[in-house]
Every structure is written in structure tokens, then in C-alpha cells.
Phi, psi and omega in degrees: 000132163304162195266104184288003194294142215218121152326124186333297206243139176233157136263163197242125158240087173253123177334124183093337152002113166283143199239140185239146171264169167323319181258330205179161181294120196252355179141222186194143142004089151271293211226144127354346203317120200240143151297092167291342191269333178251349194046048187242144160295156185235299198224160187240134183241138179245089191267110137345125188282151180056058173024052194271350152231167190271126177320150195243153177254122172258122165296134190302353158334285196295340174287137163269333164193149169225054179281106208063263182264129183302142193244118176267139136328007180205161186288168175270006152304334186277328167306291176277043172235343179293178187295139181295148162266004169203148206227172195248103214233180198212099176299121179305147144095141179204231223228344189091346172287357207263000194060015180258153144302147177309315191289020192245346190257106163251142170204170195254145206276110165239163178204125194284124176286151144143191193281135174100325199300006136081028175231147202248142194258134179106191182225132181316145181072015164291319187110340164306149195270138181281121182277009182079021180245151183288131200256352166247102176244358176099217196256123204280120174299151177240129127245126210217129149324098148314098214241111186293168163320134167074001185264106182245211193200129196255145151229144165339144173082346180302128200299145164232131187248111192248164206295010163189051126134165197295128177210059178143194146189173248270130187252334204182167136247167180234121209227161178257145185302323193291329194261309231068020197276146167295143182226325180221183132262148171274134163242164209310194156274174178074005187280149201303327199259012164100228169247016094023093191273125170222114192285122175256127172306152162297353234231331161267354171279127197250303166208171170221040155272099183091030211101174179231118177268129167251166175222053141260161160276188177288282152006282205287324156306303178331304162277011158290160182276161178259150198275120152305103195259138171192140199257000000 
């Protein structure tokens, strides 16, 4: 059984958090980033809702509080100047015609209007009209969640798995203020047990890769005692 034992004081970093600078409100708590070999948080990723900017990785430094909504240690000039949370990679390679190798190749993805440009709404021999886009467009824009090295990153909805069988998914974590060490994970509403808030220790996470694998069963959750949160 895991050692359920839990620090006087805790903070709650729960997904959707409205997050604010010293002047205004800079967006809310989409993602995590965590240190696996040590299980500390590192950086908080901050998004505008409904993705009207692009996001920032705030070092977990800079929160001042997270009492509810989370409070930054810094102005929003200062906000939009950290490091982007998600950056634009470019996929090699394209049909060869172009007279490069593919590994020669990058290119930003257009896609050209007029007659002929030949893609079809639909499966060939339908009887569908062509919408004028190209379907050889070359080589493909990526954006992919930016991650320090050696780092990974949690999000809301992510699955939790106990040793026999999926029993939920992921709301929140919880760290002690003083290290920034992860002490529990939240897990969401709708979770087996109802409304039923239920905190699993860290001390029982095996990885959080790919899900948060526990190395409990569903029982063993079940019957943890509840975590006292406090900010």
C-alpha cells in the first residue's frame, strides 16, 4: 500500500484555473509540466480561452498564489514575453518532384485556390465537386506542445489507470508549496465513485507517461482517505 502521508500545506493547480498578472487577467491553466525523475513541477502552461493566443510556459517561480484562480508574479508585459507553449516544426519530404531530397526540403503548407487544383469532398466516383485545394501540398506544418527537455507534461482529461483497469481521469495536481514537489493527483468529476473528491499520492504513480499509471487497484483507490487542500 502506498504511504498516503501529506504536507501541512498544500497548493491545488487545477486545469482551467483562471490565471491573472499583477494588471489583468492573462487566460487559464491548460497544461503541467512536471519533472519525472524528481516530481516537481516546473512550469505552468497559460493560454487565453478558446485559444485566442497563443500560450505561455510560466516557470512555477512566478506563481504567487493559487488560492482558486491562480495569481503571477509578473505584469502582462512581462507575461508576453515568456517562451511560447507550443512552437511549428515542419515535416521533410514531399512527392520529389521538386528536384531536391526530401531531407532538403521545408516548406510552410499553401494551399492554392482556381480550376483543377483537384480535392474532392467525398470518395472518388461519388459524383462530388472538387473544392479547388490541392491534395499535394508538399511538406506539412507540425505544432507540437513545447516541453523542456526531460520533462513531461499533464493535462486535464488524461486517463488514469490503476493496476486493473482505467478508473478515470486526470483534474488537477496538488504540490507543496515549499519544494514545488507534486504530493497528489486530482482525479476529474464523473470518476467511479460520483462526487466523491478523490486524491491519489504521488508515491503511488508509477509514470505519467501516456496516462498516469497507478500501482494500485480500483479498491485501493477507493479507500483512500480525503486530502485536505489548502493554499
Amino acid at each position: 500500500m502506498a504511504d498516503t502521508t501529506q504536507p501541512a500545506m498544500t497548493t491545488q493547480f487545477t486545469m482551467g484555473s483562471e490565471t491573472s498578472c499583477s494588471d489583468g487577467p492573462c487566460g487559464e491553466l491548460r497544461r503541467v509540466v512536471v519533472d519525472p525523475i524528481g516530481r516537481v513541477v516546473t512550469h505552468l502552461v497559460v493560454e487565453a480561452p478558446y485559444g485566442r493566443t497563443t500560450g505561455r510556459l510560466v516557470l512555477v517561480g512566478l506563481v504567487e498564489s493559487a488560492a482558486g484562480a491562480i495569481r503571477l508574479r509578473c505584469n502582462l508585459a512581462e507575461f508576453e514575453k515568456l517562451e511560447y507553449a507550443e512552437e511549428t516544426q515542419f515535416l521533410q519530404g514531399a512527392s520529389g518532384k521538386w528536384g531536391y531530397d526530401q531531407e532538403h526540403m521545408l516548406s510552410w503548407p499553401r494551399y492554392p485556390l482556381g480550376p483543377g487544383a483537384g480535392m474532392t469532398v467525398g470518395t472518388p466516383g461519388n459524383g462530388m465537386v472538387g473544392l479547388g485545394l490541392s491534395t499535394d501540398l508538399g511538406p506539412q506544418e507540425v505544432i507540437r506542445d513545447r516541453v523542456p527537455a526531460g520533462e513531461v507534461e499533464v493535462r486535464r482529461g488524461e486517463h488514469v489507470h490503476a493496476t486493473d483497469g482505467d478508473i478515470g481521469r486526470v483534474r488537477g495536481l496538488v504540490v507543496n508549496p515549499d519544494d514545488d514537489h507534486v504530493t497528489h493527483v486530482l482525479l476529474d468529476e464523473g470518476h467511479l465513485w460520483g462526487q466523491k473528491q478523490v486524491a491519489i499520492p504521488i508515491s503511488a504513480v508509477q509514470g505519467v507517461e501516456h496516462g498516469v499509471r497507478l500501482d494500485l487497484s480500483k479498491d485501493e483507490v477507493r479507500d483512500l482517505p480525503p486530502v485536505d487542500v489548502r493554499a
